[in-house]
C-alpha positions as CSV (number, residue, x, y, z in Angstrom):
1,X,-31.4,-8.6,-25.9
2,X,-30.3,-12.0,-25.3
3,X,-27.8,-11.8,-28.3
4,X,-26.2,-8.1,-28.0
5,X,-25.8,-8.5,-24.1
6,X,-24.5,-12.0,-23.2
7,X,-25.9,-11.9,-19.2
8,X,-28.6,-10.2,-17.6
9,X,-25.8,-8.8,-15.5
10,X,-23.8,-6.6,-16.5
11,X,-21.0,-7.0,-14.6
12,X,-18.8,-8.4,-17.1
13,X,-19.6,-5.8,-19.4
14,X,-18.0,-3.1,-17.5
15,X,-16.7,-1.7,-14.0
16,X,-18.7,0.5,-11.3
17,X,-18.1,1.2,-7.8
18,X,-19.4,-1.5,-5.3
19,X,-19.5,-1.1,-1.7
20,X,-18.3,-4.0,0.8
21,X,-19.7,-3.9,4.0
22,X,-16.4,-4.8,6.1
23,X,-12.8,-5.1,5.8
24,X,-9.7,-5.7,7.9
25,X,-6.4,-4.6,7.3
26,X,-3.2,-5.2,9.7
27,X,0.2,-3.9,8.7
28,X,4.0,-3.7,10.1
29,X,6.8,-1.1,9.4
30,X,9.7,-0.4,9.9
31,X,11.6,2.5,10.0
32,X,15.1,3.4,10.7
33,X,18.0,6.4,10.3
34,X,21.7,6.4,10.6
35,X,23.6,9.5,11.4
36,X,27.2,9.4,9.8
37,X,26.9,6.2,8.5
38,X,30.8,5.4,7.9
39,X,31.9,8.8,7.0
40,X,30.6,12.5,8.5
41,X,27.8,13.7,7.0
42,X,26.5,10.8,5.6
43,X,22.5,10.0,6.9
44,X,20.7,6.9,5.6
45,X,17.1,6.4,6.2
46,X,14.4,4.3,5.1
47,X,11.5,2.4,5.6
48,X,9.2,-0.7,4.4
49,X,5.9,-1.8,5.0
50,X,4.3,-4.9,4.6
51,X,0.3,-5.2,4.6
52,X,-2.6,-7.5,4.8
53,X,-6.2,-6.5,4.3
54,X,-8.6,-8.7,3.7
55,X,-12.6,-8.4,2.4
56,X,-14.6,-9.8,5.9
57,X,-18.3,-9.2,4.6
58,X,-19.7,-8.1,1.5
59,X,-23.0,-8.3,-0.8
60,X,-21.3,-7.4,-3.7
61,X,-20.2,-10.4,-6.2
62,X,-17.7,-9.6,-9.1
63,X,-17.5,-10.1,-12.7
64,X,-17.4,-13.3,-12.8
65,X,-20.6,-13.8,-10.3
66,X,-18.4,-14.8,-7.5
67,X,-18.1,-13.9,-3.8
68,X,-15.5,-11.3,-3.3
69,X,-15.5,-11.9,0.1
70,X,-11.5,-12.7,1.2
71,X,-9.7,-10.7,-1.7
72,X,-7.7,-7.9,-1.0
73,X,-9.5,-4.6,-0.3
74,X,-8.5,-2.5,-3.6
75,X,-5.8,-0.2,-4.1
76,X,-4.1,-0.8,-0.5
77,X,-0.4,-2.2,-1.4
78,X,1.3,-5.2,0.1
79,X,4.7,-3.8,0.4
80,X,6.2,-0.3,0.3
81,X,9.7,0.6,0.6
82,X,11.7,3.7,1.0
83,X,15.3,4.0,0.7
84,X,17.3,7.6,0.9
85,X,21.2,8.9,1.2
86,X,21.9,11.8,2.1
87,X,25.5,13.8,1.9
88,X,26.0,17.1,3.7
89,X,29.9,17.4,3.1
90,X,29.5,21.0,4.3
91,X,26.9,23.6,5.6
92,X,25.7,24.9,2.5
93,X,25.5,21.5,0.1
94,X,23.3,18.5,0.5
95,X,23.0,16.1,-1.9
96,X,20.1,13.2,-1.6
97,X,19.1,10.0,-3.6
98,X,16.1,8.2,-3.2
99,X,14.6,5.0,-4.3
100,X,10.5,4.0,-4.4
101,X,9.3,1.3,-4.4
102,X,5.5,-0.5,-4.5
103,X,4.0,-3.3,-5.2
104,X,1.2,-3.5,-6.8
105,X,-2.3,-4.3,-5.6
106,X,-5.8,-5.4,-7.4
107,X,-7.7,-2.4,-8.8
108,X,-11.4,-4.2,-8.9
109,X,-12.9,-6.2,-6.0
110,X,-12.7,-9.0,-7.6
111,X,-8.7,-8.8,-7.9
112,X,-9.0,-9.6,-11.9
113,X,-6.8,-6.7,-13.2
114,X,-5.3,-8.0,-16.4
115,X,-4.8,-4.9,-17.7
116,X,-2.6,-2.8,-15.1
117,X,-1.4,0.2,-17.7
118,X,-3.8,1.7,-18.2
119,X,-6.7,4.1,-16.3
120,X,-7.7,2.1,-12.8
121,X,-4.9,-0.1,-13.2
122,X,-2.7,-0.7,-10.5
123,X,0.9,-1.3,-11.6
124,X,4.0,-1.9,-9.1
125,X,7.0,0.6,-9.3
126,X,10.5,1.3,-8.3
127,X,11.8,5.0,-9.1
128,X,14.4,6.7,-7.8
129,X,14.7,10.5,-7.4
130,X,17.6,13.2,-6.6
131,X,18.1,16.7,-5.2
132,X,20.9,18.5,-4.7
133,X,20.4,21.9,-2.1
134,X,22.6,24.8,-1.5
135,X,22.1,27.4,0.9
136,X,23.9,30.6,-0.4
137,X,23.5,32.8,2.8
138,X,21.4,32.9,6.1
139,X,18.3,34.3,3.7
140,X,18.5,32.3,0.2
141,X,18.7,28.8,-0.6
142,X,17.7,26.8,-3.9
143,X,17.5,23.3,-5.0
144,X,17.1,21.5,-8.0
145,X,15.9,17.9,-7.8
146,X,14.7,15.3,-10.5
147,X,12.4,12.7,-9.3
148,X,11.3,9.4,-11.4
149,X,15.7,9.8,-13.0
150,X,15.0,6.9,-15.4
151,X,11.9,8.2,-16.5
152,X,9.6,4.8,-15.2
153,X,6.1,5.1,-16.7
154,X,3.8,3.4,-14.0
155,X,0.1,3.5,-13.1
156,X,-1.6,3.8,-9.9
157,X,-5.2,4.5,-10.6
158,X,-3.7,7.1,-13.4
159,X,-0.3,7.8,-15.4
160,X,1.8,9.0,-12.7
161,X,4.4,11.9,-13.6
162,X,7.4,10.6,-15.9
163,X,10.5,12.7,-15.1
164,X,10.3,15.8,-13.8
165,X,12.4,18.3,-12.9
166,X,11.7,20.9,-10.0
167,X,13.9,23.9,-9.3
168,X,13.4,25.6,-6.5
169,X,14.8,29.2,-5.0
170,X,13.8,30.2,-1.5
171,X,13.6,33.4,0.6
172,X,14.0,32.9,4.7
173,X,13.7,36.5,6.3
């Protein structure tokens, strides 16, 4: 037994849930919009967040047979950011660009992740997306956006989408 499994725990062998009995996590953000920003119909919004969390109490040790008592709690992310422009140049067009960002945080409790792209990895990402809207009458509208334009390949937990494009046609009686 000795021989095939290096340690009577497992633990570095391979990953399972583990609870933690407390945790803390305080956070700021801000958020802001400006109407007409230098030219009618121009609207720029956005938004970051920064966040710290912390591991207060826990019985749980990690791979490596250590505490994991002040790591990061898992998967919570230490900044966000939103930016997004949007055009209305009439009443029927709007055009919008957006950009994502994240950074990323630990995946295991024992904030270890060497491999981040892959399943349960936890990568950081920046993405931008675009639609463009136009309202044909008082009834129909459509859209047709494309979110993740330079095609980012990124993992949070799982492969999120690549890029995709959405079109869209709607009905308002």
């Amino acid at each position: 037994y000795g021989k095939l499994y290096p340690s009577v725990n497992p633990n570095g062998l391979y990953q399972y849930w583990q609870n933690t009995e407390k945790v803390h996590a305080y956070g700021i953000e801000l958020a802001g919009k400006l109407k007409n920003a230098g030219t009618d119909g121009l609207d720029l919004s956005g938004q970051v967040t920064r966040v710290w969390s912390a591991i207060d109490e826990s019985s749980s040790v990690g791979s490596t047979g250590k505490s994991v008592v002040g790591n990061p709690i898992t998967y919570v992310s230490p900044w966000r950011a939103t930016v997004i422009s949007t055009f209305r140049p009439d009443g029927n067009i709007v055009y919008s660009i957006a950009g994502r960002y994240q950074k990323a945080g630990a995946s295991s409790l024992d904030n270890n992740d060497v491999k981040r792209d892959t399943y349960g990895g936890f990568q950081s990402f920046f993405v931008i997306d675009a639609k463009l809207s136009y309202q044909w009458d008082k009834h129909w509208s459509s859209s047709f956006g494309i979110d993740n334009i330079g095609n980012k390949t990124y993992w949070i937990y799982h492969a999120f989408p690549q890029r995709t494009y959405i079109l869209n046609m709607k009905y308002v009686p």
